[in-house]
Each structure stands twice: as C-alpha cells, then as structure tokens.
N, C-alpha and C positions, 0 to 999 in steps of 0.2 A: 504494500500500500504506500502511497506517495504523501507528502505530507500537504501538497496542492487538492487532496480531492478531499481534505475536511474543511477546507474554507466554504463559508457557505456562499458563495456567490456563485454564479455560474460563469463557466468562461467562454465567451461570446469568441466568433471570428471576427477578422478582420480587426479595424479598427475600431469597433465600438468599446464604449467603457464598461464594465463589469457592473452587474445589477445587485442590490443585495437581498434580494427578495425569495424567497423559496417560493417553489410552486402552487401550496397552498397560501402565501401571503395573494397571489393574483386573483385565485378563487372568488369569487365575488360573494357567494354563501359562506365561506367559510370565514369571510372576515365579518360578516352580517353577523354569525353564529357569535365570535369571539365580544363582538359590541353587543348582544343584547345579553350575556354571560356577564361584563362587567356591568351595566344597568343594571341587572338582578343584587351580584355582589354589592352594590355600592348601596343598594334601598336596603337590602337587609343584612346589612354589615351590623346597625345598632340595633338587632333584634330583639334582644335582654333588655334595654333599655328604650323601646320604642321603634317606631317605624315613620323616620320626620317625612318623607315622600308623600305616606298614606294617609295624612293629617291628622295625624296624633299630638299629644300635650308636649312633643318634642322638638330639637332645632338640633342639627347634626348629631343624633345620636346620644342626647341627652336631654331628661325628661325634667320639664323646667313647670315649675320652679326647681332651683336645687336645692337641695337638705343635705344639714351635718347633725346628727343624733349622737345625743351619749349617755349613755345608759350608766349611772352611778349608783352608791349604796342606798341611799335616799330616795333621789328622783332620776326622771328622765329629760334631756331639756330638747329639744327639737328646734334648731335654726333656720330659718328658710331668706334666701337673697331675692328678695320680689324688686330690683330697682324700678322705680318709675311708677309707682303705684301709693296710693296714698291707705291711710289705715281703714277709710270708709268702701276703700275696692276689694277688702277679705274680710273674708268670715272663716271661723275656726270653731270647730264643732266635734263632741266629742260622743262619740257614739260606738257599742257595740265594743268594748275594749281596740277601737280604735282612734285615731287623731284625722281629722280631714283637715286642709289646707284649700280653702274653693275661693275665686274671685276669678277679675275678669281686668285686664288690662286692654284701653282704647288705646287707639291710635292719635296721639296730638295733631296731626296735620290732614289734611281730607285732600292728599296728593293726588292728582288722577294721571297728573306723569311720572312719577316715579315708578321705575322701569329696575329696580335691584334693593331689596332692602332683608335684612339675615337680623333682623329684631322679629320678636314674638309680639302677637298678636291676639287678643280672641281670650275667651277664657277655656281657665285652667281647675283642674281639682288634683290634689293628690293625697293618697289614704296610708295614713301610716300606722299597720299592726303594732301595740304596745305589745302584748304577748305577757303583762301585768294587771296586777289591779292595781289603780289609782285613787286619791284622793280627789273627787272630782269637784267638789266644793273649793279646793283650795290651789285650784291650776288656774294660772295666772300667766297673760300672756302679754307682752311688748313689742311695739313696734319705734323704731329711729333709722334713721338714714335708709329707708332701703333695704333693712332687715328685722323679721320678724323673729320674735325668741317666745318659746313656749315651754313653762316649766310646770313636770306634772310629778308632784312630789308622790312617791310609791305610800301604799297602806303596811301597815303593820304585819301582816301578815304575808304580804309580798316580798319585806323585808325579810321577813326571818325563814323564807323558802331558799334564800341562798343558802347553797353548803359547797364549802371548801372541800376541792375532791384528790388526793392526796396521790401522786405522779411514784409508782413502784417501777424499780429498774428490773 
C-alpha cells in the first residue's frame, strides 16, 4: 500500500487541482441525511433539562428561571434569579410537599422589527419537590435585585429523620 492512497482527496488528471470531498460528501441525500441528524442533535441535546426548540420554560438548554437549593439541618432555602421582573410578577405557593415558582415576564418594548433576541419571554412555573415536611406557617420568602430567596424552615420531626450512616471499609 502506498502512502498517496490514504489521503483523502482524489487524484484528478491532468491539471486540475485535487478535490477534498469523498464520494459520499457529493451525494446530495447523504449530506441532506447528515443536516437533519445535526437538527435533531442540536433540539435534543438539553433533553434532561428541557427542549428550548419545542417551547418549553427553557433558553438553550436551560430551564429558566434558575434555582440554587440547599438543603440544611434546619431548613431548606431555595434561590431563584428572575432579572427583570418585579415582586408583583411571582407568586410562590406551597403545595403538596412541594414549592412552585409561577409568574410571567413581559416584554418592555412592542418591537415589531426586531429580527434576533435570546431573552425569555412568556410565562414560566417551576415545581420544586421538598421530599420534607415543612413548617408552612413560618416560610418566608424575599425578593431584591432580581433574586428571589425562599426559606422553609424543616419541622421537628423532619429534623430528627436524619441519621448519620457510618462509611465501613
């Protein structure tokens, strides 16, 4: 075997210049096949986390608003980054040993030419399992800058369900 016939290019006569194309690159189905393979990958790349294509509560493969929870011995507090939205645009509701996050962000401007815009839009809900029992009386929730904080102090009995589980070699 010659070290010329693993180049991929074919070698043309004459003076023409070398193409780099494989056979199947000319195919006109095959390259059709290869572009609707990447569409498919590219819509359900953030599948786990939403499907932004399909008009879901997502924007490239993240489902917005975003949340940071932290589950402590006490309580749980739940932070959500809603920019652009005031305290009267969410509601926070606490149901079924769950937490909701629901409102609705407008749009400021009533652009009819604007032709590209990667800001969210429309409203949104997101439901966050406690997988606790809460003090439901005494959750208390704040909002400043553009981020909302929601702290749901655990019950007594919630607390004393943790147990230390002890790591044998």
């Amino acid at each position: 075997m010659n070290v010329r016939d693993l180049i991929p290019w074919s070698r043309n006569e004459g003076n023409q210049l070398p193409t780099a194309f494989r056979d199947s690159d000319r195919d006109p189905f095959m390259s059709l096949h290869r572009e609707v393979n990447r569409l498919f990958d590219d819509a359900f790349r953030g599948f786990g986390s939403g499907l932004p294509s399909l008009g879901s509560n997502s924007t490239f493969g993240t489902v917005w608003p975003t949340v940071e929870i932290s589950d402590g011995e006490k309580e749980i507090k739940v932070t959500a980054e809603v920019p652009g939205l005031e305290e009267s645009d969410i509601e926070v509701l606490l149901n079924d040993g769950a937490l909701t996050l629901k409102g609705e962000k407008r749009s400021e401007i009533d652009d009819k030419e604007r032709q590209f815009s990667e800001r969210y839009y429309g409203r949104f809900e997101r439901r966050i399992p406690l997988g606790v029992e809460v003090k439901e009386e005494e959750v208390d929730a704040h909002f400043r800058n553009g981020v909302l904080t929601v702290t749901l102090p655990k019950t007594e009995k919630a607390q004393s369900q943790v147990r230390r589980i002890a790591i044998k070699r």
